[in-house]
N, C-alpha and C positions, 0 to 999 in steps of 0.2 A: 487528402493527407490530414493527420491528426499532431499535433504538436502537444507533446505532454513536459510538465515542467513543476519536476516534484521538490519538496521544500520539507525543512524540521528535523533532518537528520543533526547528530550532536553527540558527543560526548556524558552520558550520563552514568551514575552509579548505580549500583543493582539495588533495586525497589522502586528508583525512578521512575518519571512518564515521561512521553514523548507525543507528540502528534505531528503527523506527517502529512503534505498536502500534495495532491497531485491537482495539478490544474489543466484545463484540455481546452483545446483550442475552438471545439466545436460545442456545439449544445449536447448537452449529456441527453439529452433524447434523441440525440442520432447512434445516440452510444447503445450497444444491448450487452455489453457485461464488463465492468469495470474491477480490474484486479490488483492484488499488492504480492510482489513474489519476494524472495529475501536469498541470497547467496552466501555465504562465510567462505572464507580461504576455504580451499580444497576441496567444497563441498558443491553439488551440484544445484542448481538454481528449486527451489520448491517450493510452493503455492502457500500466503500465509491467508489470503482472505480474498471473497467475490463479493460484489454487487451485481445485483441484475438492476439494471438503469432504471424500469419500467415500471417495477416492481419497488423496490429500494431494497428488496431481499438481502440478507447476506448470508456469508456462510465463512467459518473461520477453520483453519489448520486445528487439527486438536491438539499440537502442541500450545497453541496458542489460545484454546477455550479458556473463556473465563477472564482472562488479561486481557486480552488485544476487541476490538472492534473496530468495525469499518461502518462510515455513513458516506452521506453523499451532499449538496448544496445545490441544488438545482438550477438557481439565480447564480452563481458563481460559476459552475459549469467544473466543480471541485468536489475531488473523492478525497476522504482522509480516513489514515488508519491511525487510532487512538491505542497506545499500547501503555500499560500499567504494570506493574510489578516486574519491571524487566530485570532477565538475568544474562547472567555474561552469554550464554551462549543463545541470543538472540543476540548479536554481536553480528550484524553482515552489513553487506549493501543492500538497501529496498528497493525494489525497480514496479511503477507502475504499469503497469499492462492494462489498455482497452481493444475490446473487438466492435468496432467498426465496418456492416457492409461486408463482413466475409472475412477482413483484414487485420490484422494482429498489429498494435502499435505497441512500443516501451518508449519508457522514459528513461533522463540520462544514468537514474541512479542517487542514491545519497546513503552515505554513510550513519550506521547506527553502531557508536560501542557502548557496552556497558561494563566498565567497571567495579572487580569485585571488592 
C-alpha cells in the first residue's frame, strides 16, 4: 500500500503561484511514475504532468507548458508541481497519482482556485 498526502492547494489570483506537494509513504524508488492529474466541476479528470522516479524525467500537459512544472525530493519521498502564471481555468482539484508494482495509487485531493 502507498499512502499519498498532497498539500498547497489555495485560493490564489490569476498570475499567481502555487506549489503543491505530494508526499508518499514509500521510497520514491519504489515508485516508477509519479503524476499530478487536475479535475474542474463538470469536467473529466486529465493528466497535468509525470515523473518517472528513476529518471527525474518529466513531461507536462501542454495546456500547462511553460507555467506549470513538476520535480521530485528524493530524501523526502516528495513530488511537487510548481505552477506559475495561473488562470482561472486551472481552477480544479489536484489529485496525486503514483504507479507502484503494477498498482495505481491517488491522493485525497486538494483544491486550486484562481481568481480572476
Amino acid at each position: 500500500q502507498v499512502q499519498l498526502v498532497e498539500s498547497g492547494g489555495d485560493l490564489v489570483q490569476a498570475g499567481g503561484s502555487l506549489r503543491l506537494s505530494c508526499a508518499a509513504s514509500v521510497s520514491i524508488f519504489s515508485i516508477s511514475l509519479m503524476g499530478w492529474y487536475r479535475q474542474a466541476p463538470g469536467k473529466q479528470r486529465e493528466l497535468v504532468a509525470t515523473v518517472i522516479s528513476s529518471t527525474g524525467t518529466t513531461n507536462v500537459a501542454d495546456s500547462v507548458k511553460g507555467r506549470f512544472t513538476s520535480s521530485r525530493d528524493n530524501d523526502k519521498n516528495t513530488v511537487y508541481l510548481q505552477m506559475n502564471s495561473l488562470k482561472p481555468e486551472d481552477t480544479a482539484v489536484y489529485y496525486c497519482m503514483v504507479i507502484r508494482a503494477g498498482k495505481q495509487y491517488w491522493g485525497q485531493g486538494t483544491q486550486v482556485t484562481v481568481s480572476s
